[in-house]
Each structure stands twice: as structure tokens, then as C-alpha cells.
PDB file of N, CA, C and O in Angstrom, chain B, residues numbered from 101:
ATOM      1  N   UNK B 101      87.863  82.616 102.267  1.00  0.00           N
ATOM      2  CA  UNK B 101      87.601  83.155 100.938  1.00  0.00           C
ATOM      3  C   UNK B 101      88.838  83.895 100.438  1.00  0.00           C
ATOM      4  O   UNK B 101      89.658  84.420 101.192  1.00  0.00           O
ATOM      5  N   UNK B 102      88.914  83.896  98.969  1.00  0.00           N
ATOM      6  CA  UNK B 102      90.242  84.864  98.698  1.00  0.00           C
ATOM      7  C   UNK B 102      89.891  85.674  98.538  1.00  0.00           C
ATOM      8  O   UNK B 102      88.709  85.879  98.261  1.00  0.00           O
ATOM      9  N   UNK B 103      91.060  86.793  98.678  1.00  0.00           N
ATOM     10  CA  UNK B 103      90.907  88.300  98.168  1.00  0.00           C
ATOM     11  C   UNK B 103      90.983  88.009  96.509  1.00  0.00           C
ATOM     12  O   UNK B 103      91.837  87.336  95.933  1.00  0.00           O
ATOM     13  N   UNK B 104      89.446  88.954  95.710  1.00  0.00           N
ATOM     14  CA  UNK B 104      89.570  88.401  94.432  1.00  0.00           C
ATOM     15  C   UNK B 104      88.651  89.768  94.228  1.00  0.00           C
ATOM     16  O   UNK B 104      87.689  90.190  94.870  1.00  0.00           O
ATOM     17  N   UNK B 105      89.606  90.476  92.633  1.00  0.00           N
ATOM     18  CA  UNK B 105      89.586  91.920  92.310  1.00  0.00           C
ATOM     19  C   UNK B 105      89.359  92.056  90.804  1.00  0.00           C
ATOM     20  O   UNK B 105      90.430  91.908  90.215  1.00  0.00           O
ATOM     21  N   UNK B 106      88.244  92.307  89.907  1.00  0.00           N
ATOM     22  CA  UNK B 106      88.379  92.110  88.522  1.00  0.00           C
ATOM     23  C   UNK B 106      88.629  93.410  88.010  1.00  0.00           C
ATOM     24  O   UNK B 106      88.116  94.411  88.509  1.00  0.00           O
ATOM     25  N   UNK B 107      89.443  93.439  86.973  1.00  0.00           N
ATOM     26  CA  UNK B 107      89.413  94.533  86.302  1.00  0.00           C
ATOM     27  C   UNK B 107      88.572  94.448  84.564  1.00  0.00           C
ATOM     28  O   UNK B 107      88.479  93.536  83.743  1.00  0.00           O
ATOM     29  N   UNK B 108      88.206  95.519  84.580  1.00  0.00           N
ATOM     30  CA  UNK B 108      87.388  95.386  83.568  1.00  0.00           C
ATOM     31  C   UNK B 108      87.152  96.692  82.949  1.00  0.00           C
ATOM     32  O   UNK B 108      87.117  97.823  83.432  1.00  0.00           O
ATOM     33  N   UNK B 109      86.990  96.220  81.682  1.00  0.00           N
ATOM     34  CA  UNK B 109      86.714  97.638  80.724  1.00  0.00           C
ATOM     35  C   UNK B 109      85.008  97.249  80.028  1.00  0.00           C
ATOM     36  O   UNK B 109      84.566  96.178  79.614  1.00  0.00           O
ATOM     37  N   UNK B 110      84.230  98.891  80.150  1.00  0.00           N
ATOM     38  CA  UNK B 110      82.572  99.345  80.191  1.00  0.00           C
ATOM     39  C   UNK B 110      82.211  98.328  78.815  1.00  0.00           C
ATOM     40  O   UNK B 110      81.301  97.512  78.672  1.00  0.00           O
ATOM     41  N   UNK B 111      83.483  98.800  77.744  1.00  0.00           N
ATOM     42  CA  UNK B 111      83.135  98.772  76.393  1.00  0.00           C
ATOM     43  C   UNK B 111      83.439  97.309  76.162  1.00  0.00           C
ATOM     44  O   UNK B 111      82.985  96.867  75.107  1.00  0.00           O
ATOM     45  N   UNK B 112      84.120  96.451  76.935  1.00  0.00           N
ATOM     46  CA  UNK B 112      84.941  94.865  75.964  1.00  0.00           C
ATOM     47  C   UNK B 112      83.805  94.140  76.467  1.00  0.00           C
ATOM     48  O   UNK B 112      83.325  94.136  77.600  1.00  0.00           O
ATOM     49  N   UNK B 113      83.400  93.421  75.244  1.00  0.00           N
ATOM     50  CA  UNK B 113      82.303  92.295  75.243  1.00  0.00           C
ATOM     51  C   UNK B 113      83.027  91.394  76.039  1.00  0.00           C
ATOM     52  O   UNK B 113      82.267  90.802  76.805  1.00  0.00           O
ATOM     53  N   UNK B 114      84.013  91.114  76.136  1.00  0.00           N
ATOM     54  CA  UNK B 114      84.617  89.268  76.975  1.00  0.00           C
ATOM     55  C   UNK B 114      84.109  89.788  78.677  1.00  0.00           C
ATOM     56  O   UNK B 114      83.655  89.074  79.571  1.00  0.00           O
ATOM     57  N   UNK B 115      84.431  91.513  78.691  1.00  0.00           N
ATOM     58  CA  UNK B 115      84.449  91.871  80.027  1.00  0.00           C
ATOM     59  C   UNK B 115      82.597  91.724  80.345  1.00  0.00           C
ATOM     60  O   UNK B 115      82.156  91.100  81.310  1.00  0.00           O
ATOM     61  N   UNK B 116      81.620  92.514  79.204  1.00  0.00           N
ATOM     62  CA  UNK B 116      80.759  91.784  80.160  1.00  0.00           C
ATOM     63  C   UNK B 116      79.665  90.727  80.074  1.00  0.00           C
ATOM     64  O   UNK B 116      78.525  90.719  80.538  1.00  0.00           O
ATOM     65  N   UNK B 117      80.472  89.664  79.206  1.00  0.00           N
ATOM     66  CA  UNK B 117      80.021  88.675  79.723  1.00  0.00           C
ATOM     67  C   UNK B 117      80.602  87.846  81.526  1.00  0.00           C
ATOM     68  O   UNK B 117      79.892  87.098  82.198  1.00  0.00           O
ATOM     69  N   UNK B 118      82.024  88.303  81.882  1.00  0.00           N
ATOM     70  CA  UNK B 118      81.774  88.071  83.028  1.00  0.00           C
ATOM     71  C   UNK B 118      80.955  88.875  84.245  1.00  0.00           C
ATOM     72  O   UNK B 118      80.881  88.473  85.406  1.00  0.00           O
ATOM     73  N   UNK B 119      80.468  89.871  83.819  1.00  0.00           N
ATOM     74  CA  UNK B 119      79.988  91.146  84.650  1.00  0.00           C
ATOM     75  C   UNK B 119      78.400  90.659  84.795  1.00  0.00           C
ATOM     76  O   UNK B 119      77.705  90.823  85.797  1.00  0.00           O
ATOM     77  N   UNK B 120      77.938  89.925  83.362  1.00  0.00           N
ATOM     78  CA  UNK B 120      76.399  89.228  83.341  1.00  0.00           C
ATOM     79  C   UNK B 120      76.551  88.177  84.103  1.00  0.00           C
ATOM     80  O   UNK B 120      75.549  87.948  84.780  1.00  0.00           O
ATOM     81  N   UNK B 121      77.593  87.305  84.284  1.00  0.00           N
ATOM     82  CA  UNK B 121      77.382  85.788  84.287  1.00  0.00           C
ATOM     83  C   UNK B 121      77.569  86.031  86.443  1.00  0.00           C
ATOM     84  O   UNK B 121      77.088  85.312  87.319  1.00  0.00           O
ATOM     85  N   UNK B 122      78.496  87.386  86.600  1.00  0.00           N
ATOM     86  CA  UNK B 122      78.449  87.947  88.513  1.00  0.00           C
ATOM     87  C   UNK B 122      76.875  88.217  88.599  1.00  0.00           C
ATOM     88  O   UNK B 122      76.248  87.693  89.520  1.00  0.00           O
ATOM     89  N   UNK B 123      76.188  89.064  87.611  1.00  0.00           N
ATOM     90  CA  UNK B 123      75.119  89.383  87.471  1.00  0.00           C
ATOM     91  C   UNK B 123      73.791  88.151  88.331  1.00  0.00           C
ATOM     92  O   UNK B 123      73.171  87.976  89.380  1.00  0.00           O
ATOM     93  N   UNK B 124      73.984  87.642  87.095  1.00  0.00           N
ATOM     94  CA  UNK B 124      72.884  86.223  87.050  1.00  0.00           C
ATOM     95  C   UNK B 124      73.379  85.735  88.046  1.00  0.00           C
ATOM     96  O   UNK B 124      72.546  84.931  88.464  1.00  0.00           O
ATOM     97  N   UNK B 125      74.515  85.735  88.889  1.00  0.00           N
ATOM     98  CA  UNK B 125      74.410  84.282  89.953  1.00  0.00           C
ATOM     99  C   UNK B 125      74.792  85.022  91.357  1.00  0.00           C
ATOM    100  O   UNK B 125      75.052  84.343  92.351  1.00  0.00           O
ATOM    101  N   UNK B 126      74.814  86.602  91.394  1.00  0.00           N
ATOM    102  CA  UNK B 126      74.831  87.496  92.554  1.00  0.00           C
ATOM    103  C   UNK B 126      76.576  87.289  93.320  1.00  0.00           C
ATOM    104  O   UNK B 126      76.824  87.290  94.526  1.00  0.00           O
ATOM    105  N   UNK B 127      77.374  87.161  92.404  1.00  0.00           N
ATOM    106  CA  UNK B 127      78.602  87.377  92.944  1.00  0.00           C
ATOM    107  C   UNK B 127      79.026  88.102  92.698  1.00  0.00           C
ATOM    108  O   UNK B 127      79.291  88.333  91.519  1.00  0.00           O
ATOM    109  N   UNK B 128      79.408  89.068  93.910  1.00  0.00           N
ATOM    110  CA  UNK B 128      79.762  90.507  94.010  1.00  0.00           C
ATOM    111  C   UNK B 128      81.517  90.566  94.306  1.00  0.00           C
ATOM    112  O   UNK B 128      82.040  90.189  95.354  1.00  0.00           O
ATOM    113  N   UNK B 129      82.114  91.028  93.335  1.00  0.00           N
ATOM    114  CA  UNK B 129      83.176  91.284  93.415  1.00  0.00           C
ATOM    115  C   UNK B 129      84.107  92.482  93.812  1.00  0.00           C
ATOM    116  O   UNK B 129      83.372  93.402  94.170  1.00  0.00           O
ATOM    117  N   UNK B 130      85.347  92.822  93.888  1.00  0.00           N
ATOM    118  CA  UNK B 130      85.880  94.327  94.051  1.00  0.00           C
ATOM    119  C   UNK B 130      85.810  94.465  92.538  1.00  0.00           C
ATOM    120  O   UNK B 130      86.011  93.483  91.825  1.00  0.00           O
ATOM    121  N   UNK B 131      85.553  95.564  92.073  1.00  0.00           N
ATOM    122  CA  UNK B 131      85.544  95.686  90.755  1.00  0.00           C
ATOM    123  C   UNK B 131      86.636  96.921  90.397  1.00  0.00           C
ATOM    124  O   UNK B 131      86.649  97.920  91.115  1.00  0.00           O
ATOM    125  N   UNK B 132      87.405  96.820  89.433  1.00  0.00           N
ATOM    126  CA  UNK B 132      87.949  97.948  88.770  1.00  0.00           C
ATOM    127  C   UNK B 132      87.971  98.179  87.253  1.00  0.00           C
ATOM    128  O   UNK B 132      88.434  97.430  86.392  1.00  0.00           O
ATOM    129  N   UNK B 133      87.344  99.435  87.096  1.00  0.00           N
ATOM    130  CA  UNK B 133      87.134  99.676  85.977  1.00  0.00           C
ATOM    131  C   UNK B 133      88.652 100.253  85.599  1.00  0.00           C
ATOM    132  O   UNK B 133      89.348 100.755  86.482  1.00  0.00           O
ATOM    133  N   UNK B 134      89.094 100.150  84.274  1.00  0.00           N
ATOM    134  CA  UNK B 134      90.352 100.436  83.729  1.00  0.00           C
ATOM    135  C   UNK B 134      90.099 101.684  82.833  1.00  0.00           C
ATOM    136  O   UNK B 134      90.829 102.039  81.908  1.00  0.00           O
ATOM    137  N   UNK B 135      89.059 102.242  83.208  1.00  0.00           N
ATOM    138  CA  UNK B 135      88.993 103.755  82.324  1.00  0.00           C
ATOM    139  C   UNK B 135      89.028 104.783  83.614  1.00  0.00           C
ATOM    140  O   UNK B 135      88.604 105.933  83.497  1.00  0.00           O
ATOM    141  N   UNK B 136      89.678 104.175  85.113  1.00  0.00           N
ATOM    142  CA  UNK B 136      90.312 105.238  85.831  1.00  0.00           C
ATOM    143  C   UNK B 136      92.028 104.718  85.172  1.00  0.00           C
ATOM    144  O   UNK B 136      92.358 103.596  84.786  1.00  0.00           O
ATOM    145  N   UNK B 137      92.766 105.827  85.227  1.00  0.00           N
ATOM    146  CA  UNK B 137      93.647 105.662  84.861  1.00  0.00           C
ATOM    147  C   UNK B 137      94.979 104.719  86.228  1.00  0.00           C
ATOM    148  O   UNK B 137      95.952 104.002  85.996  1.00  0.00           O
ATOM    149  N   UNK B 138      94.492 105.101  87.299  1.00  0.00           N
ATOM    150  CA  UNK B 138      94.952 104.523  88.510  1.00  0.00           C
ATOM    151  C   UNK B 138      94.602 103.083  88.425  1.00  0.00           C
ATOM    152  O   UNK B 138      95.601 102.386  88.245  1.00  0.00           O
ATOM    153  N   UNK B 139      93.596 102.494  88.493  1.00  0.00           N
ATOM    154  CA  UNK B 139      93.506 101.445  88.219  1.00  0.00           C
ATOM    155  C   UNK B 139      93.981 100.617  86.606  1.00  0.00           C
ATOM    156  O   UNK B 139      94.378  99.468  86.798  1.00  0.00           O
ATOM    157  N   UNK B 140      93.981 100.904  85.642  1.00  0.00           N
ATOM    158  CA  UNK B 140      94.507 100.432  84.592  1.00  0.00           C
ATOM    159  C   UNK B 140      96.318 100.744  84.920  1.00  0.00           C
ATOM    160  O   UNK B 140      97.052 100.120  84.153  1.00  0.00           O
ATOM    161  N   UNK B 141      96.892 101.457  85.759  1.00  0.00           N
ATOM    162  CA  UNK B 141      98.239 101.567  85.633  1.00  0.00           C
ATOM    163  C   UNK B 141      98.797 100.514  86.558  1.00  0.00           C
ATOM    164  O   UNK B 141      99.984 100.189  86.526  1.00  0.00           O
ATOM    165  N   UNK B 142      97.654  99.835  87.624  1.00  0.00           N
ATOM    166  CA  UNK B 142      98.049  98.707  88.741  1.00  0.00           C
ATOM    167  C   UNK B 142      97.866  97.616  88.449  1.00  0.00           C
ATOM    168  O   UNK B 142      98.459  96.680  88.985  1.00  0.00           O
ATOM    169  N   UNK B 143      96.642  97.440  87.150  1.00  0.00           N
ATOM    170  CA  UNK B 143      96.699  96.264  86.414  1.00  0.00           C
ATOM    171  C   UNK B 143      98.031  95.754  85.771  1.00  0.00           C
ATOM    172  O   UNK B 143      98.627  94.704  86.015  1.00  0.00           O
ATOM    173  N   UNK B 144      98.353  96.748  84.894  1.00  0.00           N
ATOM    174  CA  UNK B 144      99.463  96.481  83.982  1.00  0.00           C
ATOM    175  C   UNK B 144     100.791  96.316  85.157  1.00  0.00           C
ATOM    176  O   UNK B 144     101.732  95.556  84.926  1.00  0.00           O
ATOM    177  N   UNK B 145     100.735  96.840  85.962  1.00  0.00           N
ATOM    178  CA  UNK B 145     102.115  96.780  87.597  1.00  0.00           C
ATOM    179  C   UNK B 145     102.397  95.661  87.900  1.00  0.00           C
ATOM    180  O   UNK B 145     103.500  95.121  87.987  1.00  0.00           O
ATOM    181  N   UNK B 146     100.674  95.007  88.191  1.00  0.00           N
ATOM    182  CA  UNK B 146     100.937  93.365  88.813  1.00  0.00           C
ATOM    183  C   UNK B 146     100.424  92.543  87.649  1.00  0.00           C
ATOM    184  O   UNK B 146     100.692  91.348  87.770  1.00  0.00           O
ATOM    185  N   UNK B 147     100.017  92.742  86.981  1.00  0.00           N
ATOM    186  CA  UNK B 147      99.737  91.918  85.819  1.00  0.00           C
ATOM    187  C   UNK B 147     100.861  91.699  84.531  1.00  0.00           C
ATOM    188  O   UNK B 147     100.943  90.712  83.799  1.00  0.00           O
ATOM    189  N   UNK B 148     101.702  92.951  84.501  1.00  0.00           N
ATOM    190  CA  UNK B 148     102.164  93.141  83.136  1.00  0.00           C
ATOM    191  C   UNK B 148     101.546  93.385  81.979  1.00  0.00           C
ATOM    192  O   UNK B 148     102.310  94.091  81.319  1.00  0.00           O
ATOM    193  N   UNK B 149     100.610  93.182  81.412  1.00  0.00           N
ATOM    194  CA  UNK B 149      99.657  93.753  80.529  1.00  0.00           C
ATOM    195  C   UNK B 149      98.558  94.362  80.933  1.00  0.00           C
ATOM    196  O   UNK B 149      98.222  94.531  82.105  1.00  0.00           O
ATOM    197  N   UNK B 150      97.968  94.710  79.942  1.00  0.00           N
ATOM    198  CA  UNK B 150      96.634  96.011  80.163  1.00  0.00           C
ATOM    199  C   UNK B 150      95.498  94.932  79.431  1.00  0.00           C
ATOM    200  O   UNK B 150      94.416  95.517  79.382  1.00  0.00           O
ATOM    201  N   UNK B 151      95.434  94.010  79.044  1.00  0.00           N
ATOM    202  CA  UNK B 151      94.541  92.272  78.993  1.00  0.00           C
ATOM    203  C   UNK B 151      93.301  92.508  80.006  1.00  0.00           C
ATOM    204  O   UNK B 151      93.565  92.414  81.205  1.00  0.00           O
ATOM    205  N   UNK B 152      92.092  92.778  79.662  1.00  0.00           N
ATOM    206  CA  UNK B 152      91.250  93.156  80.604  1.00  0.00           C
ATOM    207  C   UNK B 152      89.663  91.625  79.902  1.00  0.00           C
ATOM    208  O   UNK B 152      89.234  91.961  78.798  1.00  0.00           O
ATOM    209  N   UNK B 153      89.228  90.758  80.257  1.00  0.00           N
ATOM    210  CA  UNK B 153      89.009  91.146  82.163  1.00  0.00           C
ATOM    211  C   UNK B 153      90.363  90.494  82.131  1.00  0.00           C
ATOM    212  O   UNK B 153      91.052  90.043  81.215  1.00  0.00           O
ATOM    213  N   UNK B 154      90.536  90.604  83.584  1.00  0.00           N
ATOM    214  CA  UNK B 154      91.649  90.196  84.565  1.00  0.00           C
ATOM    215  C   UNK B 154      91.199  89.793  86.034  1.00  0.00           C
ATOM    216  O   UNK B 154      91.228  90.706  86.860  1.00  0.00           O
ATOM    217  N   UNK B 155      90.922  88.953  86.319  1.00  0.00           N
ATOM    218  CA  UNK B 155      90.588  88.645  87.902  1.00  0.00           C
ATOM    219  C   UNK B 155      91.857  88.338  88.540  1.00  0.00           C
ATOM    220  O   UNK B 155      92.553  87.393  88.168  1.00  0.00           O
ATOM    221  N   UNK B 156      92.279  89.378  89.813  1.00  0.00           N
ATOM    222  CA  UNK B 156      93.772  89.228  90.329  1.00  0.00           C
ATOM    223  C   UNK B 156      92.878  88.274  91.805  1.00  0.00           C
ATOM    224  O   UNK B 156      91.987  88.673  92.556  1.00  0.00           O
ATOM    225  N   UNK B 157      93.650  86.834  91.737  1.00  0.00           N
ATOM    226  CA  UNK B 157      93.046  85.768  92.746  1.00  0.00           C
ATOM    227  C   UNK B 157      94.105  85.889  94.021  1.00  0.00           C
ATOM    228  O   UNK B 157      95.134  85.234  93.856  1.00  0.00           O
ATOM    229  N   UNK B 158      94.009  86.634  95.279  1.00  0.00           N
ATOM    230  CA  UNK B 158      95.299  86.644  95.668  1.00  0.00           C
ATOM    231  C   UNK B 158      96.472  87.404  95.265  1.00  0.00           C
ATOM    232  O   UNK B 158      97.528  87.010  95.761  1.00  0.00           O
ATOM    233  N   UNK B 159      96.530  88.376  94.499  1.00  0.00           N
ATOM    234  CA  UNK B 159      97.331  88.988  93.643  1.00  0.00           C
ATOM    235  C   UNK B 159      97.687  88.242  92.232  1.00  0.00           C
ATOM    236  O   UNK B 159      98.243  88.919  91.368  1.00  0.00           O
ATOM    237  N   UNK B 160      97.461  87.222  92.038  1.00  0.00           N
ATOM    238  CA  UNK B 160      97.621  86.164  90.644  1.00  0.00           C
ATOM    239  C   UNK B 160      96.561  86.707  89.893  1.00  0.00           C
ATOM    240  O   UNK B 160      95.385  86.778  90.248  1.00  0.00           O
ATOM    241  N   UNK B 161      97.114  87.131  88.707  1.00  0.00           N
ATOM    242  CA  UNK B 161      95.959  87.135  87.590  1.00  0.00           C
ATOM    243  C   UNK B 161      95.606  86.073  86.344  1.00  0.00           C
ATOM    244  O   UNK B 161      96.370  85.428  85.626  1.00  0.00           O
ATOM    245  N   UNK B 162      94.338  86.138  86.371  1.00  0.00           N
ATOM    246  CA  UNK B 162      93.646  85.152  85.724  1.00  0.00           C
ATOM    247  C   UNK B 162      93.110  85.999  84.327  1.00  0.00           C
ATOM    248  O   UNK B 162      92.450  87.034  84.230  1.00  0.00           O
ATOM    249  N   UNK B 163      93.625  85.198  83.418  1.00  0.00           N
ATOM    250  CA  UNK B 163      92.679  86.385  81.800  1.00  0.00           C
ATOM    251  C   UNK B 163      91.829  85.191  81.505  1.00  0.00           C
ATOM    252  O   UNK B 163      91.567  84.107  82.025  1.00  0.00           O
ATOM    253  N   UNK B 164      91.585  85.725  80.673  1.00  0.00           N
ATOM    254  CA  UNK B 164      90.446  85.292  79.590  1.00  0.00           C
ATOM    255  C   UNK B 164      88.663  84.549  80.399  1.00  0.00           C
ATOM    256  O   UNK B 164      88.546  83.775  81.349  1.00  0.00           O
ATOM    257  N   UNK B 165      87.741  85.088  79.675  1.00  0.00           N
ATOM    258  CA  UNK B 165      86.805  85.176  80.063  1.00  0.00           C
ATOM    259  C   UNK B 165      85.918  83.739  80.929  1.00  0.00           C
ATOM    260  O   UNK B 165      85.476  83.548  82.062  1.00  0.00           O
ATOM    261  N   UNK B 166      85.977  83.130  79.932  1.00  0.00           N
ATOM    262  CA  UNK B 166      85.596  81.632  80.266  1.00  0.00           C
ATOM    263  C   UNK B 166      86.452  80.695  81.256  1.00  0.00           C
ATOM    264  O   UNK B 166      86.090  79.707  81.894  1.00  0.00           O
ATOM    265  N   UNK B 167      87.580  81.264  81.183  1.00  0.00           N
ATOM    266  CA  UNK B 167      88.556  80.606  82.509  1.00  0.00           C
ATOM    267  C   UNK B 167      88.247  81.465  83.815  1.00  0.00           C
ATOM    268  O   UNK B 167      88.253  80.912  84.915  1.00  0.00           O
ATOM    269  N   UNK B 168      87.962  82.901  83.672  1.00  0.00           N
ATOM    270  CA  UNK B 168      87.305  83.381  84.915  1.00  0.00           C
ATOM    271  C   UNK B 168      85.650  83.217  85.188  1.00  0.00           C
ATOM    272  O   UNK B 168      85.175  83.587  86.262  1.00  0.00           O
ATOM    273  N   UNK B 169      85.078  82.819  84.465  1.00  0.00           N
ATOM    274  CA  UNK B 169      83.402  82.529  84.768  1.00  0.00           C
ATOM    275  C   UNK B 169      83.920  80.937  85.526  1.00  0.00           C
ATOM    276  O   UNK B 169      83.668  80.687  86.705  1.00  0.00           O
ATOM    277  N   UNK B 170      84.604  80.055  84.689  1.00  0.00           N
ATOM    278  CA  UNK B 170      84.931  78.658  84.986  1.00  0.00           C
ATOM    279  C   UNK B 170      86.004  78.751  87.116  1.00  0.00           C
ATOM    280  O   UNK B 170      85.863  78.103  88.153  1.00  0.00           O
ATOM    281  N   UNK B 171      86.737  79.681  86.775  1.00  0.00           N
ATOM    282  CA  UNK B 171      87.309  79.433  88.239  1.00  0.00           C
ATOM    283  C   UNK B 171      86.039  79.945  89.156  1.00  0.00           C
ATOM    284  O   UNK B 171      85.994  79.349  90.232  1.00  0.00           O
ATOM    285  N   UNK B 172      84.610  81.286  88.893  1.00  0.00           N
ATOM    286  CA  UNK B 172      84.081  81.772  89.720  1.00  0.00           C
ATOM    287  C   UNK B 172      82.856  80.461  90.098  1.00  0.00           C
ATOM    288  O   UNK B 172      82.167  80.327  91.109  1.00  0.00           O
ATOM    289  N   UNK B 173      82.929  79.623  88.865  1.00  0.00           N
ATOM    290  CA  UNK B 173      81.744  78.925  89.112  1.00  0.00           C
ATOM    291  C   UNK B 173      81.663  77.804  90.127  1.00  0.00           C
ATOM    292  O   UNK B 173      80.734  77.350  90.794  1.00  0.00           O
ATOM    293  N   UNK B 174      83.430  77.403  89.977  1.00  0.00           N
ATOM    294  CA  UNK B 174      84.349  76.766  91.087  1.00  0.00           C
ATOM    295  C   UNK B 174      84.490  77.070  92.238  1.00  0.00           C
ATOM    296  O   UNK B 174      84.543  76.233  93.138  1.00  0.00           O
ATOM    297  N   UNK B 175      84.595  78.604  92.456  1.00  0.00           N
ATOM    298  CA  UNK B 175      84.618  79.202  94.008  1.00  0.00           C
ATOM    299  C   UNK B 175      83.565  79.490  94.584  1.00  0.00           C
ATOM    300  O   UNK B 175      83.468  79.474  95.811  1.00  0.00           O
ATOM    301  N   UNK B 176      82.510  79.830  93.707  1.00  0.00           N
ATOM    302  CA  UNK B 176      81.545  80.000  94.349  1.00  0.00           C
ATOM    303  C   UNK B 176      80.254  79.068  94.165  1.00  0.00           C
ATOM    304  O   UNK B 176      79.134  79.434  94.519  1.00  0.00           O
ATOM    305  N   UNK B 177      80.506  77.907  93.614  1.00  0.00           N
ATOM    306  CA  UNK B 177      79.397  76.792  93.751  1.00  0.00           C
ATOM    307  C   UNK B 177      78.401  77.316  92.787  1.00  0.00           C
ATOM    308  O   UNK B 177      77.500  77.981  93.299  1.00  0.00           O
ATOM    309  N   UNK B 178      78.368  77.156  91.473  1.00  0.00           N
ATOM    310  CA  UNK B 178      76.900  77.887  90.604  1.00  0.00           C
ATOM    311  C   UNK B 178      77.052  77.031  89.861  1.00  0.00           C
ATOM    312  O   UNK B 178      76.301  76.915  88.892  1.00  0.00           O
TER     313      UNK B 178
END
């Protein structure tokens, strides 16, 4: 399995529709919320932008919403 880490903000609709779609199919992720300031400053470190969600796959980050529901639905068979 990979090491796989989302970052995500409470308030962005793109963020939770992936947070419903972990929801509905019980895939539990490391989660980081980006309203600690530690975590939003490690996003932008290895990511280069503050672009939230962000699923870091391996340290590789993945944006946009539907390409991360689409790779989780891939890794995890749903």
C-alpha cells in the first residue's frame, strides 16, 4: 500500500466532497487539515502551492477533486 496523506480545508466544497466520497466507501486516510498552520506550511514545502485537497501519493501530490476520488477508487477497488 502507499503512504497516502490528504490535506484539506473544513470550509472548501471540492475538499468535502472527497472527505464524503472516504466517507461512503470507509477509506481512512492520514488526514491534514490546513487550518493548523504546520500543516498548511508542509503542504505548500512539498507541494508548492497551498491548492487544497491535495493527496501527497508517496510524497507526489495529486490536486483536484475528481482526479483524487478517481485515483482512490483505483487504489482502493470501489
Amino acid at each position: 500500500m502507499k503512504n497516502l496523506t490528504l490535506y484539506y480545508s473544513a470550509t472548501c466544497p471540492f475538499c468535502q466532497k472527497v472527505l464524503r466520497f472516504c466517507d461512503a466507501n470507509g477509506i481512512t486516510l492520514d488526514m491534514r487539515s490546513t487550518s493548523d498552520p504546520t500543516a498548511r506550511e508542509e503542504l505548500i514545502r512539498v507541494g508548492g502551492k497551498s491548492q487544497v485537497p491535495c493527496l501527497f501519493i508517496d510524497g507526489e501530490p495529486l490536486y483536484e477533486s475528481n482526479d483524487i476520488i478517481g485515483y482512490l477508487k483505483d487504489e482502493f477497488k470501489v
